[in-house]
N, C-alpha and C positions, 0 to 999 in steps of 0.2 A: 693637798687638794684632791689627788686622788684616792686616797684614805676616805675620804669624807663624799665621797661619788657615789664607792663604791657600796659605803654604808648606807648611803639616802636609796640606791635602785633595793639594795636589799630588802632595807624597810618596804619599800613599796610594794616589791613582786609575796612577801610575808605578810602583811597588812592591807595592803592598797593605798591606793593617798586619793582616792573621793574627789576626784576629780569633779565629777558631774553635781556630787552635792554642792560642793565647795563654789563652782561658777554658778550655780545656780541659785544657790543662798543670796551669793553677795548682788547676783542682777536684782530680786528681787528687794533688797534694802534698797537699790539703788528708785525702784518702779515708782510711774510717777503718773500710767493712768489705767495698766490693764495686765493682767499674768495670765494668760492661757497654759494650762494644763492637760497635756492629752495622756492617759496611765494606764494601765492595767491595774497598778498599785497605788496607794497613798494613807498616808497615816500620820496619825501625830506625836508619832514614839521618837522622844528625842536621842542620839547617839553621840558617841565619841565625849562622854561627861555631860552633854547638851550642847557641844560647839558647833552640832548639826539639827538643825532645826528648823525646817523649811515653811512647816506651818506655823512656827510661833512667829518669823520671819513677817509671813503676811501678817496676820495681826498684830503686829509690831509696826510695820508699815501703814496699815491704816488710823494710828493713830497721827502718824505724821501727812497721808493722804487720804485724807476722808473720801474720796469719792473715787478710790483706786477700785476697780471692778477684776472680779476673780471669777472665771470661768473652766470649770471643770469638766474636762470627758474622758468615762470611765464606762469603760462595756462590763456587760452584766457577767460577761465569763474572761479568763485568762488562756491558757492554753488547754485544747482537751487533752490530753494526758497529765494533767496537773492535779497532782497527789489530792486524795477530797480534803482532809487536814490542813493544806496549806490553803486550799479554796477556801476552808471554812473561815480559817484566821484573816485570810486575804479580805474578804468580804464584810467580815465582823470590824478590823480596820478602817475599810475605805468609810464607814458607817461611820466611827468614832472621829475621823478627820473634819466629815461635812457638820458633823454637830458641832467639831470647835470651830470651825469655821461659821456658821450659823451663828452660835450663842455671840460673837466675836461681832462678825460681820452683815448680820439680818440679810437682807436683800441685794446686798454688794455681792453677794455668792450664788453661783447658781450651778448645781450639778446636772447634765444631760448623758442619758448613755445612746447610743447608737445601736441600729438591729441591722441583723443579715440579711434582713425580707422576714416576710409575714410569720413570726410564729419562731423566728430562729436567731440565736444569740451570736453577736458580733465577738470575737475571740481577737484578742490583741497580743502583739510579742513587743515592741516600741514603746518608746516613752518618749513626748516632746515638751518643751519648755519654751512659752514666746514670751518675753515682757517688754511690751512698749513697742514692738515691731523694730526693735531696735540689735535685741540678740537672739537670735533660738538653737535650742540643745536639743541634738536629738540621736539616739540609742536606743540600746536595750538595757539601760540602768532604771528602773524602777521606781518610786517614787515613796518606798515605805522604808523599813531601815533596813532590812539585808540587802534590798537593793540598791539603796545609796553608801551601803559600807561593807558587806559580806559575798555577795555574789560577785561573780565574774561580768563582767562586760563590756561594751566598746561604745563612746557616742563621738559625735561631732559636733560643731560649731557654726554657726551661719550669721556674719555681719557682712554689712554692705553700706558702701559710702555714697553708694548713688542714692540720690535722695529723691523722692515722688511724695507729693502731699505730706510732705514735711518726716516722712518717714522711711528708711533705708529701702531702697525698692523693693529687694529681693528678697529681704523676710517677711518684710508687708505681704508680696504676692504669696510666698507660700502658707504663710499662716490662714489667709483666705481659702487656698486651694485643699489644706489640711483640715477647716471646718466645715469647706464645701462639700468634700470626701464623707465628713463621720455622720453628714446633713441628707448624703444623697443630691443633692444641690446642684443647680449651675452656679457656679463661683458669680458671677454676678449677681447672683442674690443674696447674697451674703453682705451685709452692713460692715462696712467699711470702721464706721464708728464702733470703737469696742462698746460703751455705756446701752446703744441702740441693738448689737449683739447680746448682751445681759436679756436684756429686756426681752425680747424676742423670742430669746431661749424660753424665759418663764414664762411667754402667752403660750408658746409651743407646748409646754409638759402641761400649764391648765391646761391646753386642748386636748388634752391625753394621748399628745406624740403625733396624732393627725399619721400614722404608719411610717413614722421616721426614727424616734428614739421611743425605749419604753420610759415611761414615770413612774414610780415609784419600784425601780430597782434596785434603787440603795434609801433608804432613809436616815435622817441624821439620830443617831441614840446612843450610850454609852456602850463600850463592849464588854460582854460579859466572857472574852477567853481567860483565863486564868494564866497569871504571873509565869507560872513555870513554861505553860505552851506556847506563852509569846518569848520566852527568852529558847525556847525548842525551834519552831516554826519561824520566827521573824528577829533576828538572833543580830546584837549589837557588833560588826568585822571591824571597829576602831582595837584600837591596841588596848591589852592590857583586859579585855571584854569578853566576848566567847574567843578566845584565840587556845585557850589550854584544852583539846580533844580529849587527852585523858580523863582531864577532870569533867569536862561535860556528858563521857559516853557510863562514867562510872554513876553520875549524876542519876542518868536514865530508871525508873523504876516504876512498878504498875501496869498500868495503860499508858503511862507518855514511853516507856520502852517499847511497849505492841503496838503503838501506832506509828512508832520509828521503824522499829521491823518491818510492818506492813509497808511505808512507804518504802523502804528499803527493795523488798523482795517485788 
């Protein structure tokens, strides 16, 4: 038994064990009328063979819940000192996500980003997960694949047995207070009903943000990074996947070496 401990922490602290993807995959199979999304990241690159798949997850899920509403908030920037390389990949991603989510889900999806004030891009380090007001995750685990499998990070968990409007109080309130925050908002303005929040969202971006979020910061389109930069920049941490350094730094050649340099130095 202790044999067998001492090899599962190993594996862990060597590979990670995905915690964050792992609870949040299974909440969403479980969703049964709304997934709030708050990222810096997101993408629809499956990991770990595909045993990690959070967008294939929802649209998987709506075919069993048709009317399950998917609400996305993703700021136009991540951190400023954030390699441009990763920015590019990062943003070229969040693109590819909302278009499988689109071509999937039409109008059940609606992506909004949030601004700093007039003219200045909102920067995020966090990542939250609500579905159903029932669970939410929330860290610095990211939402695309190094961040569900290769980076470092730490989140938490939030359930509550108190129940208000049929909904665990205490996620209900903070998921309000969290879209109140990305809204600028008084938290009582903010629609209780997730379906009436979808909606909302999308008169808000036709209005063209009304000085709350920008629209058309991310559009939904294929991405055009190429194979080798997404396995460089956005790099699969399950086992057996980018885990051999030798073989990946020897890999390195051209421009995908100089622009490892560059972030490097």
């Amino acid at each position: 038994a202790l044999a067998t401990a001492m090899d599962a922490m190993i594996a862990k602290t060597d590979d990670g064990a995905a915690q964050f993807a792992t609870s949040a995959q299974a909440a969403i199979n479980r969703a049964e009328d709304f997934v709030y999304i708050q990222t810096p990241a997101i993408d629809p690159h499956t990991a770990g063979s595909g045993t990690i798949d959070l967008i294939g997850a929802i649209k998987t899920r709506w075919a069993q819940r048709p009317d399950l509403a998917v609400i996305l908030c993703v700021p136009e920037a991540w951190l400023p000192d954030t390699t441009a390389k990763v920015e590019e990949v990062r943003k070229a991603r969040v693109g590819a996500a909302l278009k499988s989510l689109k071509d999937t889900g039409g109008d059940r999806v609606v992506l909004f980003s949030p601004i700093a004030g007039s003219g200045r891009k909102l920067h995020m380090a966090t990542s939250l997960v609500v579905v159903d007001d029932a669970l939410l995750l929330l860290g610095s685990t990211h939402l695309w694949r190094r961040g569900l499998t290769f980076d470092s990070s730490l989140a938490g968990a939030l359930f509550d047995e108190r129940v208000m409007a049929g909904r665990p109080a205490s996620v209900r309130a903070a998921r309000l207070q969290f879209m109140a925050t990305m809204l600028g908002l008084p938290v009582g303005l903010i629609p209780d009903d997730p379906q009436d929040c979808l909606e909302g969202l999308a008169q808000l971006i036709a209005g063209y943000g009304m000085g709350r979020i920008k629209p058309g910061a991310y559009t939904a389109k294929e991405d055009p990074t190429s194979s080798a930069d997404l396995s460089i920049w956005n790099p699969d941490g399950r086992p057996g996947v980018t885990s051999d350094w030798f073989l990946f730094f020897a890999a390195l050649t051209g421009g995908a070496a100089t622009d490892v340099n560059d972030a490097i130095r």
